[in-house]
C-alpha positions as CSV (number, residue, x, y, z in Angstrom):
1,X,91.4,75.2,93.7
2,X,93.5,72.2,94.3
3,X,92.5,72.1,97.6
4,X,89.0,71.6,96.5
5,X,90.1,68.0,95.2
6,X,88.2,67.5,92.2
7,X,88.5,63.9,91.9
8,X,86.9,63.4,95.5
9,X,83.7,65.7,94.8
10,X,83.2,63.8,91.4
11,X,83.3,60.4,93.0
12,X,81.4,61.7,96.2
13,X,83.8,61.3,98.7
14,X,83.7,64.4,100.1
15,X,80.8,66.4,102.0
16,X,78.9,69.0,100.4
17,X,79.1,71.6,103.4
18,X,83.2,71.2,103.5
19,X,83.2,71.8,99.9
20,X,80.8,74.7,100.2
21,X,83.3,76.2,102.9
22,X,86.2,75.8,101.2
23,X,84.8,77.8,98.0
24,X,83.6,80.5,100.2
25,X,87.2,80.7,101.4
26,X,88.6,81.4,97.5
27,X,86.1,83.6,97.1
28,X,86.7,85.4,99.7
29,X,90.7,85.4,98.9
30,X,89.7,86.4,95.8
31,X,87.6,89.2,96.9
32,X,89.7,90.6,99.3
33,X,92.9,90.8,96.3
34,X,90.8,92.4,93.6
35,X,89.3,95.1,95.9
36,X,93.2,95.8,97.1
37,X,94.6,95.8,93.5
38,X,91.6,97.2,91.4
39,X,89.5,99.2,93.9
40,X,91.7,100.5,96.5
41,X,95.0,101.2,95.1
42,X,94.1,102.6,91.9
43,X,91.2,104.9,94.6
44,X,94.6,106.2,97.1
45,X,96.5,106.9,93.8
46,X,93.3,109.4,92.3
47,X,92.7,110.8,95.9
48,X,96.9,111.3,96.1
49,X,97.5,113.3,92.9
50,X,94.5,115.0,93.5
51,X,95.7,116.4,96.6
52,X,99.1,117.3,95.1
53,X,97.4,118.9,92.7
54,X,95.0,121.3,95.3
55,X,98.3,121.9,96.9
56,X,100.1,123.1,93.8
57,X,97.3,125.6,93.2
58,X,97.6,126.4,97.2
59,X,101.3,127.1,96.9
60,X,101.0,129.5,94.0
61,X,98.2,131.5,95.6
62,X,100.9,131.6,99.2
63,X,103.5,133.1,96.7
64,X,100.6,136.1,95.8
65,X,99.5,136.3,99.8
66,X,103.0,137.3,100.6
67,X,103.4,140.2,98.6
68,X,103.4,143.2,101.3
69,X,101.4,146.8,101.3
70,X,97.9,148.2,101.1
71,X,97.1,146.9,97.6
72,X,98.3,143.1,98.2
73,X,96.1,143.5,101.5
74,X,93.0,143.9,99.4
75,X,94.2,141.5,96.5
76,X,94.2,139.0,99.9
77,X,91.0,139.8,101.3
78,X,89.7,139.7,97.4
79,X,91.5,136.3,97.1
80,X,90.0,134.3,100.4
81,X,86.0,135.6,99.0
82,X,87.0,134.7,96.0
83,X,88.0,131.3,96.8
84,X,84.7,130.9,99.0
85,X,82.6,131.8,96.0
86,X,80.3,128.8,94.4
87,X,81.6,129.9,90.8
88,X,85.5,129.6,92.1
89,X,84.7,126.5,93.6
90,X,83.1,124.9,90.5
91,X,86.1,126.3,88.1
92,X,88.8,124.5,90.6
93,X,86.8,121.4,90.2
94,X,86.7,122.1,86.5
95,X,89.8,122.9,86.2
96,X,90.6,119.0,88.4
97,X,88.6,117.5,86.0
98,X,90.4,118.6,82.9
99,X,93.7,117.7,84.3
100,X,92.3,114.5,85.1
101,X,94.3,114.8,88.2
102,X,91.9,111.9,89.6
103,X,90.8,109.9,86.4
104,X,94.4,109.2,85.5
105,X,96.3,108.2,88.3
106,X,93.5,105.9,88.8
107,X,93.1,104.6,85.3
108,X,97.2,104.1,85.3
109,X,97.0,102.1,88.5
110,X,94.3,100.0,87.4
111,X,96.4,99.4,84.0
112,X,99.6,98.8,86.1
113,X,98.2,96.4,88.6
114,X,96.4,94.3,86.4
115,X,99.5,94.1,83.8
116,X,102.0,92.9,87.6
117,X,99.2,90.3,88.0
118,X,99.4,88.8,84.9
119,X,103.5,88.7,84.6
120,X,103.5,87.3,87.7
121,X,100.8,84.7,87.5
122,X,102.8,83.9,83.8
123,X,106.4,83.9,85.7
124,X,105.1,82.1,88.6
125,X,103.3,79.1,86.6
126,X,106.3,78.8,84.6
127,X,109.2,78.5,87.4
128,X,106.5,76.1,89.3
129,X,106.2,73.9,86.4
130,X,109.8,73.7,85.6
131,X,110.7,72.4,89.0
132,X,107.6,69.7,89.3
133,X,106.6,68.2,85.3
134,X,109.9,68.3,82.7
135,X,108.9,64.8,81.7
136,X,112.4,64.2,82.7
137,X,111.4,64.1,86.3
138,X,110.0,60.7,87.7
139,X,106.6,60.1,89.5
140,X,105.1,57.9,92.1
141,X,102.2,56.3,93.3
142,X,100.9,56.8,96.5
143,X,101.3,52.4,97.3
144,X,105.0,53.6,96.1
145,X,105.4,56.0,98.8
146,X,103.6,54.1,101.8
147,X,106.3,52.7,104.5
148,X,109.2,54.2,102.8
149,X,112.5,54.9,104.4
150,X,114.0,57.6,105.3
151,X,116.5,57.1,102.5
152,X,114.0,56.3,99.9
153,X,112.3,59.8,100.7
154,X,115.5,61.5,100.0
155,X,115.5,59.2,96.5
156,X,112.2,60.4,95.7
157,X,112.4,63.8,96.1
158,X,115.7,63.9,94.3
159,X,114.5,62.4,91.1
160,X,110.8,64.0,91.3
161,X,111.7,67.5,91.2
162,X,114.2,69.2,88.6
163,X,116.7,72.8,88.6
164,X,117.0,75.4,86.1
165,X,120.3,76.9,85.6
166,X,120.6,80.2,85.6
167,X,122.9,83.2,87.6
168,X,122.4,85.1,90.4
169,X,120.6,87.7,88.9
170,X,117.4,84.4,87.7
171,X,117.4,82.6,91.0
172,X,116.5,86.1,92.3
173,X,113.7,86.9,90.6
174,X,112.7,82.8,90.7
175,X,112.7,83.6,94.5
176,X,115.8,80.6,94.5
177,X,113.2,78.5,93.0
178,X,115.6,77.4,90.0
179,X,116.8,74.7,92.4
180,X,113.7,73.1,93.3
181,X,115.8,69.5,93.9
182,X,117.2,71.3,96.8
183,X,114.4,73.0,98.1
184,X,112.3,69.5,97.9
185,X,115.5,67.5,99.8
186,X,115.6,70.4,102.6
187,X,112.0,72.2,103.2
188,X,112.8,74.2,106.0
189,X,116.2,75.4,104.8
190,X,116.6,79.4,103.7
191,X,116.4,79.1,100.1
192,X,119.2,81.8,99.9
193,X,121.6,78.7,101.0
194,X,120.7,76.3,98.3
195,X,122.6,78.0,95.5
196,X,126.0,76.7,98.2
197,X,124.6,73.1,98.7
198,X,123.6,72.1,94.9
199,X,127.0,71.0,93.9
200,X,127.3,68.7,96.8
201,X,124.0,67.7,95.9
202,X,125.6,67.1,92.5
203,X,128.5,65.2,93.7
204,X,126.6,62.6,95.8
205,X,124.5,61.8,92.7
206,X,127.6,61.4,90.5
207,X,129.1,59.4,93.5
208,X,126.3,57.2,94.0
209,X,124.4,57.2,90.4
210,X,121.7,59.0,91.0
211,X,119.9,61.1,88.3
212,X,119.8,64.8,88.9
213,X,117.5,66.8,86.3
214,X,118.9,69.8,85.8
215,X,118.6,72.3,82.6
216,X,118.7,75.8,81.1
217,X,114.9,77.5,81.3
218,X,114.0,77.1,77.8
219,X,114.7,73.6,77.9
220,X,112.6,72.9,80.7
221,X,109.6,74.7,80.1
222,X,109.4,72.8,76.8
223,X,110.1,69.6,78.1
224,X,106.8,70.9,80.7
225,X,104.5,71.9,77.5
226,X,105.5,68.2,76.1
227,X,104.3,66.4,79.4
228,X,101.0,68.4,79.3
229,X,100.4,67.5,76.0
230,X,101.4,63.8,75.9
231,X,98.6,63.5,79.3
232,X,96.4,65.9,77.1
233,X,95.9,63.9,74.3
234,X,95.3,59.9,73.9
235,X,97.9,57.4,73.8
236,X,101.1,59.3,74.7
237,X,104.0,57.4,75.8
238,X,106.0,57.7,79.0
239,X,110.0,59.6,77.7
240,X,113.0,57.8,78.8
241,X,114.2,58.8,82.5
242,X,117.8,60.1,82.7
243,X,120.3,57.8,84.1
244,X,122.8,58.7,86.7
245,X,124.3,61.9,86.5
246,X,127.3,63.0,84.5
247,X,127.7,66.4,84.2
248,X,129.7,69.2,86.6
249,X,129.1,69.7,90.1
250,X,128.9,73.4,89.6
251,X,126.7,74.9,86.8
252,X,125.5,78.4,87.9
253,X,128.3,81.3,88.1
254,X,126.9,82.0,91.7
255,X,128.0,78.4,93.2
256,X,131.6,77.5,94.2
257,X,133.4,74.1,93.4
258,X,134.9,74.5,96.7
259,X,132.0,73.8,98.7
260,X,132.2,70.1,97.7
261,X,135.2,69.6,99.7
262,X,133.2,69.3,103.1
263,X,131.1,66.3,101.8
């Protein structure tokens, strides 16, 4: 949706057919998830247990077909016209149907997928938010960014993007988004490397007085509801910008202090 660039539709800046093409292109993301996680999944999972369960009952009537001698012959030949029979056919699916050896796996699928979607969409929003709008973090105009340096690009992605602390274990499960000052510095880095950077990162702020917005996750997802509602509501002020950074060069148990000795 934020490709769709609101602002430029409203003012009519931007052609009707590219917009139209770039909705059908959600839609058709959209399409393609919610048949995977509602329709399909949830349909192999049914059609699965279903077939365990057919095999369960197949096992149990192999156990009866071994049995050896005259009468198990006839309890055999009994069994196979048996099974072949409409009424047989119609108890198995009966007896399917009570076991809800389709309905539930399905149903519990369905529940499971839709309860992931929404735990992740929650997580994700949060860990995105607390990298890009603590209203610690600065911002910048585009005029501001034209013709910058090289150096100035550094400065601005520094001081526009913030950290949350946190151990091994969070920056894990944040995908190593928790230092999003790193990640904006160096894009194309592996983000499993920036957990051994950020302290240098760190140092060269304190060495040079640069701010560096770092903070545990509570913090920073409050400071992130404050910035949405001071641009939500009239008249909110701009909050004071940190100054230079002050605090330790290491801050999460997975980083060592030794890695600053090569900068």
């Amino acid at each position: 949706m934020h490709d769709l660039d609101l602002t430029a539709i409203r003012a009519g800046e931007k052609d009707h057919k590219q917009v139209l093409k770039e909705l059908r292109g959600i839609a058709g993301k959209a399409r393609t998830q919610i048949v995977k996680d509602y329709i399909a999944w949830p349909l192999i999972s049914g059609v699965v247990m279903t077939a365990a369960e057919l095999a369960a009952m197949g096992l149990s009537g192999a156990r009866e077909s071994r049995r050896r001698g005259p009468v198990a012959r006839v309890k055999r030949k009994l069994i196979r016209r048996a099974i072949m029979s409409p009424p047989v056919q119609r108890r198995v699916l009966k007896h399917l149907v009570e076991r809800r050896s389709f309905r539930e796996p399905f149903k519990r699928t369905l529940i499971a997928n839709a309860t992931a979607n929404v735990i992740r969409n929650v997580w994700s929003y949060a860990i995105i938010f607390c990298g890009h709008f603590p209203d610690q973090t600065y911002t910048f105009t585009e005029e501001e960014a034209k013709d910058e340096s090289r150096g100035a690009w550094y400065v601005r992605q520094l001081t526009g993007a913030a950290n949350i602390d946190g151990g091994p274990m969070f920056h894990v499960i944040s995908g190593n988004l928790g230092y999003q000052v790193e990640h904006h510095l160096f894009p194309d880095m592996p983000s499993t490397r920036y957990g051994e950077i950020a302290p240098k990162v760190r140092e060269l702020c304190e060495r040079y007085d640069l701010p560096y917005n770092s903070g545990p996750f509570h913090q920073q997802l409050g400071m992130v509801q404050r910035t949405i509602v001071r641009l939500a509501l009239p008249g909110g002020k701009a909050r004071p910008k940190p100054g230079p950074y002050r605090g330790p060069a290491v801050r999460g148990s997975g980083e060592h202090e030794d890695a600053i000795a090569s900068t």
